[in-house]
Structure formats: structure tokens, C-alpha cells
N, C-alpha and C positions, 0 to 999 in steps of 0.2 A: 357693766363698768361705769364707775360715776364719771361725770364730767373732770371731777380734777383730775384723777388717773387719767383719763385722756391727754390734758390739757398738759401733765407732768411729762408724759411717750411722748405728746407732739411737742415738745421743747426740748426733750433729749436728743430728738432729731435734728432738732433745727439748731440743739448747738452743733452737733455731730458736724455740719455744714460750713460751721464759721460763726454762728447766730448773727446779733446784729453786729457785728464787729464787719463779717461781709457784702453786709445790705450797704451799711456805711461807706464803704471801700468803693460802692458802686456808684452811688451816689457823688460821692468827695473827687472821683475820678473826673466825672462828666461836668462837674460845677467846675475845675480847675481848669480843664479845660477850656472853656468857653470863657472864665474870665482872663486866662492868661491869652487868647486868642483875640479876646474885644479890645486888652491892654497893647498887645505887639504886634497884632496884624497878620501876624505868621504862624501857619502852621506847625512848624518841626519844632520851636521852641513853646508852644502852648502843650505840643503831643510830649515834651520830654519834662516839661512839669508836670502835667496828669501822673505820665508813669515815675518823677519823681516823689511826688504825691503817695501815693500810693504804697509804693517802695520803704518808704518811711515806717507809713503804717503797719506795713509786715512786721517791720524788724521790732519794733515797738510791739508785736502782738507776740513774735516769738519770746521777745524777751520776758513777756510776763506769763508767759507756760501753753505761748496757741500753739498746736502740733504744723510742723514746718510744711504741710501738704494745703492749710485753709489757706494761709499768704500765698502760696506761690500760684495757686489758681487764681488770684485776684489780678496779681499780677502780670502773671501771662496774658489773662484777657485782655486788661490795659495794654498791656506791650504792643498786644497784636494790634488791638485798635492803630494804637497811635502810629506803629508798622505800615497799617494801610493810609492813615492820611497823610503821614510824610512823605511816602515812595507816590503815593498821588497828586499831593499838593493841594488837594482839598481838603478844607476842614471838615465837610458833609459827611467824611467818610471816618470820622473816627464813631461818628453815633451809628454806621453801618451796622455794627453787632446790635445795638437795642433794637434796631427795626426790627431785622430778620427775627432775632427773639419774640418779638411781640408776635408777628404773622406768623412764625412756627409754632409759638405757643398756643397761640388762638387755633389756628387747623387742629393741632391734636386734642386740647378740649372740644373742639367739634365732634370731630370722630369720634371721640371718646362717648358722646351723647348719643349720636345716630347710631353706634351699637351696643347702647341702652349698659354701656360699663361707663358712667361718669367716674372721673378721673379723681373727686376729692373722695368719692364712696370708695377707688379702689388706694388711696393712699391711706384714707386714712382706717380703712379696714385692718389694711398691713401695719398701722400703728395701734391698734385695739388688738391686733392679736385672732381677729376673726376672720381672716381670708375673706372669702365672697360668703357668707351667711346672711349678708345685712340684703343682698337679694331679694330673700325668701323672702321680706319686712316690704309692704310694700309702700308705708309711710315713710320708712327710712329709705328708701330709696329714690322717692320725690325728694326728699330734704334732700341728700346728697344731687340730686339731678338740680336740685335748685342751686346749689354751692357751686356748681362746676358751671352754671350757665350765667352766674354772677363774674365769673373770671373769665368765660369766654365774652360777655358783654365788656370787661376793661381790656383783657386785648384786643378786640374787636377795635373797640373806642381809639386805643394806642396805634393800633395799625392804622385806621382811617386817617389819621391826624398826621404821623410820623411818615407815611411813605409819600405825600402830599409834598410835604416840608422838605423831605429828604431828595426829592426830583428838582425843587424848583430851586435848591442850594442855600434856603434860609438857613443860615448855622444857626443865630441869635436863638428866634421861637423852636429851632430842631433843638439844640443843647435845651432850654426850658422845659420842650414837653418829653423828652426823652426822659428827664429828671424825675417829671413829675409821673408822668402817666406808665412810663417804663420803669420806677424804680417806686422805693419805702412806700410814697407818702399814696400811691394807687392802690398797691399791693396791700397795705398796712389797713386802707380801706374796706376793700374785697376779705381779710380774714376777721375782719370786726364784723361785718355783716353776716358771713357764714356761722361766727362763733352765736352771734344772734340767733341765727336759724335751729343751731344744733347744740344750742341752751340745754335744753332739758330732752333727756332719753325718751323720745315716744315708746307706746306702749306698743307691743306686738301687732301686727293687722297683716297677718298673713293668710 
């Protein structure tokens, strides 16, 4: 399978998802936050901009033909967030979901490693149409172990930074690196690299 067939499946997934329409929402969430929280000092009305925020963007996605299932998980997320730093009072706690994301995602790209199934080898297998065959390959399957331990290195990075931040109640640098290292512009990183890696179809070496 040539790389653009590939590259064609991994974008019908990733519209399937929301595409960047949902990275955005993720993003646009955690920035609103944090500025309407630097501007009023208070939590409940920074949390009810985020999810106003947001909110917007649904409607605005529905109305131009996004299926009424991509908004409403964007939205729930935010809600819940902003759910937990209201009824808490701290602002620390609405970036609580990008933590735990970061450090659950990082574990299961671990594991994924230590039982020698990396995690982008089995995604993107199931998007090539090849199940586990790429296995057998044993170049292709360093590349993939290489692809899945370049994302376990940025949530690695994410969690060491964010749970640090998220103890000691820095909202300011916690909303920043949350942004950065927990949404688009890390992630956006990490699949530029990979796509580097897995340029060109190695030749069999089984």
C-alpha cells in the first residue's frame, strides 16, 4: 500500500473523529479558560466561558453538516471539566482531564511496548487493512516501536511537567502547558515525526 492510500484511511479516521475541528475545540477550550480566569479571578465564570466557548462551536459545526455525536463529546468533556472546578473552587481542576490523559496515555503506550504490540504498529495496521502482518516485518516493526515511543516520550514529557504544576496549583504555567504539550501543537509534532519515520514502505526483512 503506497503512502497516500495510507495517509488518505488515516484521515478518514481522523475525520470520523471530529478532525481538526475537535483538536481545536480542545485547545480553544483550555485557552478560554485560563484567559477568562487571569481577567475575573473566578473560577465558575472562566468554567462557563470555556463551556460557552465551546458550545458555540458545536452549533456552528452542526450547522455546516458535522454529525451531532463530534460536538457533543467535546462538549461534555468541557462541561465535565468545568463541573469539577466549579463544585471545587479551584481553577487547578478543570485542566484535571488533560493530566490524567497524559499519564493514562503514556502507561498504555508503555505497555503497549513491553508486550512488544506498539500501539501506532497496531492502529495503524487496522488502518492499512493488514491486522498484525506487519509483525512478521521486522523493520517494520522497529519503525512502528519507534513511532509509539516518540508519543510515549511526549506524554512522558506532558505528565512530568503537568502533574508537578497541577499539585502545586499553578493555574497560569498549568493552563500553558496543558495547551501546549497536552493538545495540537505536541501531538501535531509527534505525527510529523512519525510520518518522517514511515515516509517510505521498507522492503520486507523477515
Amino acid at each position: 500500500m503506497s503512502l497516500g492510500m495510507l495517509t488518505q484511511r488515516s484521515l478518514s479516521w481522523f475525520d470520523a473523529v471530529g478532525g481538526w475541528r475537535t483538536v481545536a475545540e480542545g485547545v480553544v477550550s483550555r485557552a478560554l479558560f485560563l484567559v477568562a480566569y487571569l481577567v475575573t479571578g473566578q473560577v465558575l465564570p472562566a468554567a462557563l466561558v470555556a463551556v460557552g466557548g465551546v458550545a458555540v462551536l458545536a452549533v456552528v459545526r452542526m450547522c455546516t453538516g458535522g454529525k451531532a455525536w463530534q460536538p457533543a463529546i467535546g462538549v461534555l468533556v468541557v462541561g465535565a471539566s468545568a463541573l469539577l472546578a466549579g463544585s471545587t473552587g479551584h481553577a487547578v481542576d478543570f485542566y484535571l482531564s488533560a493530566v490524567l490523559l497524559q499519564a493514562g496515555g503514556g502507561a498504555l503506550f508503555l505497555v503497549s511496548l513491553l508486550v512488544r504490540l506498539p500501539l501506532i504498529g497496531v492502529v495503524l495496521g487496522a488502518v492499512r487493512g493488514e491486522g498484525f502482518a506487519w509483525r512478521r516485518d521486522r523493520r517494520q516493526r522497529r519503525r512502528y516501536s519507534l513511532c509509539t515511543a516518540v508519543f510515549l516520550a511526549k506524554f512522558a514529557i506532558a505528565t512530568a511537567v503537568l502533574v508537578p504544576l497541577y499539585a502545586a496549583g499553578l493555574v497560569t504555567p498549568l493552563g500553558i502547558a496543558a495547551t501546549v504539550l497536552g493538545g495540537a501543537p505536541a501531538a501535531g509534532g509527534c505525527v510529523y515525526v512519525c510520518w518522517r519515520i514511515l515516509r517510505e514502505d521498507p522492503p520486507s526483512d523477515r
